[in-house]
N, C-alpha and C positions, 0 to 999 in steps of 0.2 A: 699279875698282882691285882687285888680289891683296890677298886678308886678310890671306897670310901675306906677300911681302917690298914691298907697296905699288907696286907697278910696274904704267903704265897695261893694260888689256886692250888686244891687238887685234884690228884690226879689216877682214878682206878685200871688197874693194870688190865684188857680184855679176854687177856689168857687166863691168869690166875687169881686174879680179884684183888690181889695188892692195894691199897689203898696209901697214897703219902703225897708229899710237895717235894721230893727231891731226885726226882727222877731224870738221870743225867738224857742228853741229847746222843741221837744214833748219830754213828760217824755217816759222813758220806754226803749228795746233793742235798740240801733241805727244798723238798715241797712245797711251790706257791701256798698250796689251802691249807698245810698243817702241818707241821714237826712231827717226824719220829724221836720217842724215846726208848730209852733201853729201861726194865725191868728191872731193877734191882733183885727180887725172886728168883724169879724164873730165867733170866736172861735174854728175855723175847722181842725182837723190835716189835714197838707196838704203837700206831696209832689211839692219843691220850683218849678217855672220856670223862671228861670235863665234870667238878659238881658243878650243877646250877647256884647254888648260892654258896656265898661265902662261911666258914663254921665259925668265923669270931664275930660278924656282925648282922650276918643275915644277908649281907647284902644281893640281889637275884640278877645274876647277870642276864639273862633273856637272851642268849645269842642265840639267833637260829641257826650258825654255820655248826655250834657246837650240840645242837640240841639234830641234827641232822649225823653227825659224827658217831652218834651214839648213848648219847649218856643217858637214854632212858626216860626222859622228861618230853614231853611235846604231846603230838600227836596221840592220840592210842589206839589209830590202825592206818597203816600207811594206804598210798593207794595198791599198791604190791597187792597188800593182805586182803584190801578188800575183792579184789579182782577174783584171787583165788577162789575166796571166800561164793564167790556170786558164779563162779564157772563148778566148786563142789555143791550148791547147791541145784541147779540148772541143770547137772547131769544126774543128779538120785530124782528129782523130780522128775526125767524123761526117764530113768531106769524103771521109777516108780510106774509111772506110766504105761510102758509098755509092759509089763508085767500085767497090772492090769487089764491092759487088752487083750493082752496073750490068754490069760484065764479066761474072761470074759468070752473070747473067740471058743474057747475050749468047750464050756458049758453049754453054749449055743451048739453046737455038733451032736 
């Protein structure tokens, strides 16, 4: 619930994009760091993703547990991405490279 005007959080469904506040709880253990819900849609247990603010008063919750869960807000490049990001460059650079020399070596002959 919103601290400030008490109005449910909601909740986008990661399968099918469903959007709503009333998305019943999956049977079964509930999880230390976060509830499965069930889909109203689609039927799909789904780990929630969170809006960040509230749509009656604005209010912005800032949770990082939720902003790590998924919801699209935070960051905008994890360190994941950037790794990748710096291992495909790193390798067309050396592709580049040797190519390069490769012709170079060639010319020379």
């Amino acid at each position: 619930l919103c601290p400030t005007c008490g109005e449910k959080r909601r909740i986008t469904c990661s399968t099918c994009g469903t959007t709503g506040v009333d998305f019943p709880l999956a049977d079964g253990p509930i999880p230390a760091e976060q509830p499965l819900f069930i889909c109203p849609s689609c039927d799909d247990s789904i780990a929630p993703r969170w809006d960040r603010r509230c749509k009656r008063c604005g209010h912005d919750f800032d949770n990082r547990s939720d902003a790590a869960a998924g919801s699209g807000e935070g960051a905008m490049f994890s360190a994941r991405t950037l790794l990748v990001i710096g291992f495909l460059l790193g390798g067309s650079i050396a592709l580049l490279a040797y190519f390069a020399w490769l012709l170079r070596a060639r010319i020379v002959w």
